[in-house]
C-alpha positions as CSV (number, residue, x, y, z in Angstrom):
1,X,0.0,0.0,0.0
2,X,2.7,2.5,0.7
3,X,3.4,2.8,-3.0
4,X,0.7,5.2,-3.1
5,X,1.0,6.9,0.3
6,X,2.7,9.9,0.6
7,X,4.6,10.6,4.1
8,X,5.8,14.0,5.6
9,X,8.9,14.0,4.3
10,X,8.4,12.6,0.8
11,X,5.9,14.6,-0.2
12,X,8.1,16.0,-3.3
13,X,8.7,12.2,-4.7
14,X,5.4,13.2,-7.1
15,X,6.9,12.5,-10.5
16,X,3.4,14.9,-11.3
17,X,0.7,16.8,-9.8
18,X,-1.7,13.8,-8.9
19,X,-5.4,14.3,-10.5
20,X,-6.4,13.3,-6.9
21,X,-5.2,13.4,-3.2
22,X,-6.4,12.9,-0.2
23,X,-4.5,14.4,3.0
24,X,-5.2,13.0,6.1
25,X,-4.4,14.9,9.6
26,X,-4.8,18.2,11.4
27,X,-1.4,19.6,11.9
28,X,0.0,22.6,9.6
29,X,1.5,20.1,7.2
30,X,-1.4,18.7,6.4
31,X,-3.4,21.9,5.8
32,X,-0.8,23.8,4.0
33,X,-0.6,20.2,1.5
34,X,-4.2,20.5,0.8
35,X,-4.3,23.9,0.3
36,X,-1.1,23.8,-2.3
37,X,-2.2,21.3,-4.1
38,X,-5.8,22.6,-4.5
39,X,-3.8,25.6,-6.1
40,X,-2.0,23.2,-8.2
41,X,-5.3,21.2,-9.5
42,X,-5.5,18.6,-8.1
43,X,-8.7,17.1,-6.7
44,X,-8.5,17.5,-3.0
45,X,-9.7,15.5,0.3
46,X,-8.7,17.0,3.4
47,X,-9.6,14.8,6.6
48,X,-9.5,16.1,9.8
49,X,-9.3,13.8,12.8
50,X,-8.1,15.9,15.4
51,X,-9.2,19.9,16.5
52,X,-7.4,22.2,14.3
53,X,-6.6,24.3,17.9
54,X,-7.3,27.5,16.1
55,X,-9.2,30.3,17.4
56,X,-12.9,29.4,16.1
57,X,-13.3,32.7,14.0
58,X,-9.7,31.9,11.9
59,X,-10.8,28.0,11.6
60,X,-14.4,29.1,10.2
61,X,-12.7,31.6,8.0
62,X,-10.1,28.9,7.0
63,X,-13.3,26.2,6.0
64,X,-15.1,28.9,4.1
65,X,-11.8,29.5,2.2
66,X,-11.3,25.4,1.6
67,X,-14.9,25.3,0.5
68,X,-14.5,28.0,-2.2
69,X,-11.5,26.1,-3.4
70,X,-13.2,23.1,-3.4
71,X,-11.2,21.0,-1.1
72,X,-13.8,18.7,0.4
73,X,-13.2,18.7,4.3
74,X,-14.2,15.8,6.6
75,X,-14.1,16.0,10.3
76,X,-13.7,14.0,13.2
77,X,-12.8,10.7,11.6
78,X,-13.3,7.3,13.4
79,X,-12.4,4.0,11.9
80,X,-9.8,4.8,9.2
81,X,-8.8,2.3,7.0
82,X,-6.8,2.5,3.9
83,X,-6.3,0.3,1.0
84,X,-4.8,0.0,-2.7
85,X,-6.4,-0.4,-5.9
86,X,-5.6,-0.2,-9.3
87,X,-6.4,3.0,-9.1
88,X,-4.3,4.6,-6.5
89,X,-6.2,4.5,-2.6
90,X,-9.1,3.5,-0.9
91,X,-10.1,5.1,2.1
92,X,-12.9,4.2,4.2
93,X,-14.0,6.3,7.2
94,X,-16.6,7.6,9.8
95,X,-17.4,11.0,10.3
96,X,-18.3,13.4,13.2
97,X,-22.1,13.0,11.6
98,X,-21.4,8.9,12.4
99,X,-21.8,8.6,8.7
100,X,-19.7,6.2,6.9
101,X,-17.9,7.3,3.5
102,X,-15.5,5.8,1.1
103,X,-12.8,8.2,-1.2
104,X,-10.7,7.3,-3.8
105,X,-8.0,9.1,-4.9
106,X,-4.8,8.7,-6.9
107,X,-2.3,9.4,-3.5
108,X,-2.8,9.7,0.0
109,X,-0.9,12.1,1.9
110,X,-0.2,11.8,5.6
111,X,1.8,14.0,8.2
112,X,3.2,12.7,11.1
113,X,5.0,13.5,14.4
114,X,9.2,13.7,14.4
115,X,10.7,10.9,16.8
116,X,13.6,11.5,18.6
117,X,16.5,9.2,17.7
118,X,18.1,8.9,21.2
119,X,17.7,5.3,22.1
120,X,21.0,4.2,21.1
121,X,23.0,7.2,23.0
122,X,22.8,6.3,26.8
123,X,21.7,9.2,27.7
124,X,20.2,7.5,31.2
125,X,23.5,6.7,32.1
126,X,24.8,10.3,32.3
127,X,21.7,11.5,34.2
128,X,19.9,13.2,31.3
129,X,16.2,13.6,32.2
130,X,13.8,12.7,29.3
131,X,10.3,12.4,28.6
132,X,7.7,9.3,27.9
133,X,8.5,10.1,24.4
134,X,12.4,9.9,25.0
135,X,12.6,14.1,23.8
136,X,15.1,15.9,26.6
137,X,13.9,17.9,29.2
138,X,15.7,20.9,29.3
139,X,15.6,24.4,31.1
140,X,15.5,28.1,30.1
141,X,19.2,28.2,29.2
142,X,18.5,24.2,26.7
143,X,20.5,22.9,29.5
144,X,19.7,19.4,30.6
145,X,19.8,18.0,34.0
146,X,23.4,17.0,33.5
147,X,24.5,20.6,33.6
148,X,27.6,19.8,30.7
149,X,24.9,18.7,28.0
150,X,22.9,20.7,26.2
151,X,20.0,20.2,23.8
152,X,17.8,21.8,20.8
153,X,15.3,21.9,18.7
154,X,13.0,18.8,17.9
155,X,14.7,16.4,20.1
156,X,13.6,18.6,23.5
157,X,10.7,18.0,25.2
158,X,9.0,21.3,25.3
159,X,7.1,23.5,22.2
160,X,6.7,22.0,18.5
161,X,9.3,21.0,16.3
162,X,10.1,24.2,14.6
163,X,13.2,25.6,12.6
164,X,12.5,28.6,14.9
165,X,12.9,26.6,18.1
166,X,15.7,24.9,17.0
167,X,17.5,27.9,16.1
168,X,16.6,30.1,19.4
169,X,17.6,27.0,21.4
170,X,21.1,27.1,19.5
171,X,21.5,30.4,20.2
172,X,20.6,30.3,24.1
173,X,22.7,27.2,24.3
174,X,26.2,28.5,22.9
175,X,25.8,31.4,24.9
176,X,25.6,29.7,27.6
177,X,28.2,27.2,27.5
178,X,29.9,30.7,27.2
179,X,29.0,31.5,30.6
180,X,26.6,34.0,29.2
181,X,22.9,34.3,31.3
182,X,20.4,33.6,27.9
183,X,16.7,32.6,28.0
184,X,14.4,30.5,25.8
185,X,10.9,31.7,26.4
186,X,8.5,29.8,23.6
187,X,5.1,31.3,25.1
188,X,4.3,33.3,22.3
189,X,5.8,30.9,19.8
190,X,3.9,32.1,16.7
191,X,1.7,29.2,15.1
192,X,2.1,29.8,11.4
193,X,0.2,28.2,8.4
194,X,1.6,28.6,4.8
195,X,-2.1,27.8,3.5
196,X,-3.7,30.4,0.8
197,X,-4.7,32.5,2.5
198,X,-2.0,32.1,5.1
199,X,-2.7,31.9,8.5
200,X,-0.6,33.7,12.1
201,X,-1.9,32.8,15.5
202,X,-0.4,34.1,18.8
203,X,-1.5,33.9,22.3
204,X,-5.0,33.3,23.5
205,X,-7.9,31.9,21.6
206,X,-11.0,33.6,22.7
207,X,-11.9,29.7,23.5
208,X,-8.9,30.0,26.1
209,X,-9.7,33.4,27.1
210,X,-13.5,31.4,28.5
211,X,-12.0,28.5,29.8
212,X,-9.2,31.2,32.0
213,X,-12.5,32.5,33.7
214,X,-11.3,36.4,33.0
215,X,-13.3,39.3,31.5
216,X,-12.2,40.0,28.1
217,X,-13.7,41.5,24.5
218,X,-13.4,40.6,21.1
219,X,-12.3,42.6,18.1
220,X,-12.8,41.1,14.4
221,X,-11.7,43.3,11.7
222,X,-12.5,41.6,7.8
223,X,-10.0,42.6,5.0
224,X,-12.7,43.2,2.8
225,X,-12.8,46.4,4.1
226,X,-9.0,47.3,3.8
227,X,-7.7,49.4,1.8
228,X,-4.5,48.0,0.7
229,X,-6.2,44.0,0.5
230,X,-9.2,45.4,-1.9
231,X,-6.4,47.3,-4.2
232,X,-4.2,44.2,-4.4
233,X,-7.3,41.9,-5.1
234,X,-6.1,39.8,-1.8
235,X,-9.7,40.3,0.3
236,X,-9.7,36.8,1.6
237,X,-9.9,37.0,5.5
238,X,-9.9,38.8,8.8
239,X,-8.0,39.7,11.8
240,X,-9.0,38.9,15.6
241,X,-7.7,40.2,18.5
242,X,-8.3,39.2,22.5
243,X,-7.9,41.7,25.2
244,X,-8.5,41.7,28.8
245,X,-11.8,43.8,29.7
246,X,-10.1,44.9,32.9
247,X,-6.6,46.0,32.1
248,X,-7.0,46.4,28.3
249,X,-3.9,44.5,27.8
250,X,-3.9,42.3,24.6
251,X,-4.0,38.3,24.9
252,X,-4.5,36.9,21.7
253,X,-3.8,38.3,18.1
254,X,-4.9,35.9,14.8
255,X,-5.2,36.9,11.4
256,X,-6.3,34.7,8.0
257,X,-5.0,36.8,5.0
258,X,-2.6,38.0,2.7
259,X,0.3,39.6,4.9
260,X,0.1,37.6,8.1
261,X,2.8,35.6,8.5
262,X,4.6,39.2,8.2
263,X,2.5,41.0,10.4
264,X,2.7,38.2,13.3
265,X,6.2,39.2,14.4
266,X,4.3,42.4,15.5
267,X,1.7,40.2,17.4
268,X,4.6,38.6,19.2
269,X,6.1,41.9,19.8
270,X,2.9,43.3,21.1
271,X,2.4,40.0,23.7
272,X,5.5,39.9,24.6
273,X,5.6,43.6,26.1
274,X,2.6,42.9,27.4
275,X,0.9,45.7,25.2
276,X,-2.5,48.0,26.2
277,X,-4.9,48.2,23.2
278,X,-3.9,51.7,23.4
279,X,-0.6,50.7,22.5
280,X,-1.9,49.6,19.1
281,X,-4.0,52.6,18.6
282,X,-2.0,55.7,19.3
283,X,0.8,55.4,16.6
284,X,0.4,56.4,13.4
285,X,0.4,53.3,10.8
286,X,1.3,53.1,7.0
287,X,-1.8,53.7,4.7
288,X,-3.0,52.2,2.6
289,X,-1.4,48.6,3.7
290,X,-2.4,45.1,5.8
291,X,-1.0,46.7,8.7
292,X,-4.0,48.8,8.9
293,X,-6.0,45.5,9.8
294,X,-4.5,45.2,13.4
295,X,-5.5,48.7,13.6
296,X,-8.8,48.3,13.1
297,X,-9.5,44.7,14.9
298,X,-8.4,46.6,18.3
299,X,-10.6,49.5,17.5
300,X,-13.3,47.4,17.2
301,X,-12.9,46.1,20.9
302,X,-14.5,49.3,21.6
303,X,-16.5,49.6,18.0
304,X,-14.3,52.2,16.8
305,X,-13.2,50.9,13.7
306,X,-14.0,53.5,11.0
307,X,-14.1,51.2,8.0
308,X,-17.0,48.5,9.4
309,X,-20.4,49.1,11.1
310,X,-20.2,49.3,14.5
311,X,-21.3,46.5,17.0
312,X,-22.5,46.6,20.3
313,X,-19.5,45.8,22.0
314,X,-20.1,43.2,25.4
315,X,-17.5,42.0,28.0
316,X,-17.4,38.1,28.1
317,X,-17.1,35.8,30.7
């Protein structure tokens, strides 16, 4: 069967753009294959068995995006099987609806997890903590518990395997081994999704914001109404920002759209310096451009943004 299944890292052993595919998984991988090759042409299935852990407003944005590009979206699926034909794949599944359906396709794509490859090294044996999974547990500075050994990037136990993580920790870590005082910090690690639109998440969902227990308000802002996204024909999206109701610090930026991957180093920015929305508002941003979009998704916390209808604004709990 694996002739015709497509793992993580042999996705570019297509000799051509299949006529079919079917991606299976809810990680960025997966999204960002389904929404590629939907660009590309080819037929796409995109099944989702886990939460996509997006804030509720991006992932509804991100489905209505999928369904305008066709990509046929399946969630919650129980009982996965997967066979050969002479065709390419059979897949046979039950959906969140508890309704069984059967796909064909000419290549199924499927992303998986990193493992560490540590077995063979002993580390036990020089007191190096690790996980279940065998990944290193390592403080602020990468250091293990065996204070001369050091470790980064996918083979520690804490955050996701990014290049970003890898390259901070090796950073921190020859700093440190030069006696220096560094810090990895991956709180407002930026969750990034090279889809079309793309997609930049930082910091509280406003599903994390509830389950916290504090006060806080909503701001959407759509990029239909920007400037900058209706002159460059790139409309597709929005921008949605979390703040505390209380302190008017900002919790949580997201954006779906043509610019965010760019604008989220500003979202960590903003978190990490623990921003007030007024911090957002007072300076004077670039017009006409994306940029503008953050602008407005905090002024509509308090239904000030001037290129949208004003809403009657309520504190949540």
């Amino acid at each position: 069967m694996r002739e015709n299944v497509i793992l993580s890292d042999a996705l570019y052993e297509f000799e051509e753009i299949p006529e079919s595919l079917i991606v299976y998984g809810s990680d960025e991988l997966a999204l960002e294959v389904a929404s590629v090759y939907s660009e590309f042409g080819s037929k796409v299935t995109l099944i989702l068995p886990d939460s996509l852990g997006l804030d509720a407003s991006i992932e509804k944005e991100l489905m209505r995006v999928f369904k305008k590009k066709k990509v046929k979206v399946i969630k919650g699926a129980e009982e996965f099987s997967a066979e050969q034909t002479d065709q390419g794949i059979l897949v046979s599944l039950v959906d969140d609806k508890g309704k069984s359906q059967s796909i064909e396709a000419v290549y199924l794509y499927t992303s998986g997890e990193r493992q560490p490859n540590v077995q063979d090294l002993g580390l036990n044996r020089f007191g190096v903590d690790q996980a279940d999974d065998g990944r290193v547990v390592v403080n602020h500075m990468a250091q293990s518990s065996n204070p001369d050994i050091y470790a980064v990037g996918d083979v520690t136990a804490e955050g996701p395997n990014l290049a970003v993580k890898a390259i901070k920790h090796g950073k921190v870590a020859a700093e440190a081994i030069a006696e220096g005082y560094p810090e990895v910090d991956l709180t407002f690690l930026p969750t990034i999704i090279h889809t079309t639109p793309p997609v930049a998440s930082v910091g509280m969902t406003e599903s994390d914001a509830k389950e916290s227990g504090i006060e806080y308000r909503t701001g959407e802002f759509s990029l239909k109404a920007n400037g900058y996204a209706m002159l460059s024909g790139q409309k597709e999206g929005l921008v949605k920002v979390i703040s505390d109701a209380n302190t008017e610090i900002v919790l949580g930026i997201h954006m779906i759209g043509a610019g965010a991957i760019e604008l989220s180093s500003n979202f960590v920015q903003l978190l990490e310096m623990a921003a007030k929305e007024e911090d957002v508002t007072f300076p004077n941003f670039a017009h006409p451009s994306m940029d503008e979009g953050l602008l407005e998704a905090v002024e509509a916390l308090t239904g000030q943004a001037i290129h949208q209808p004003p809403s009657r604004k309520k504190v949540n709990v």
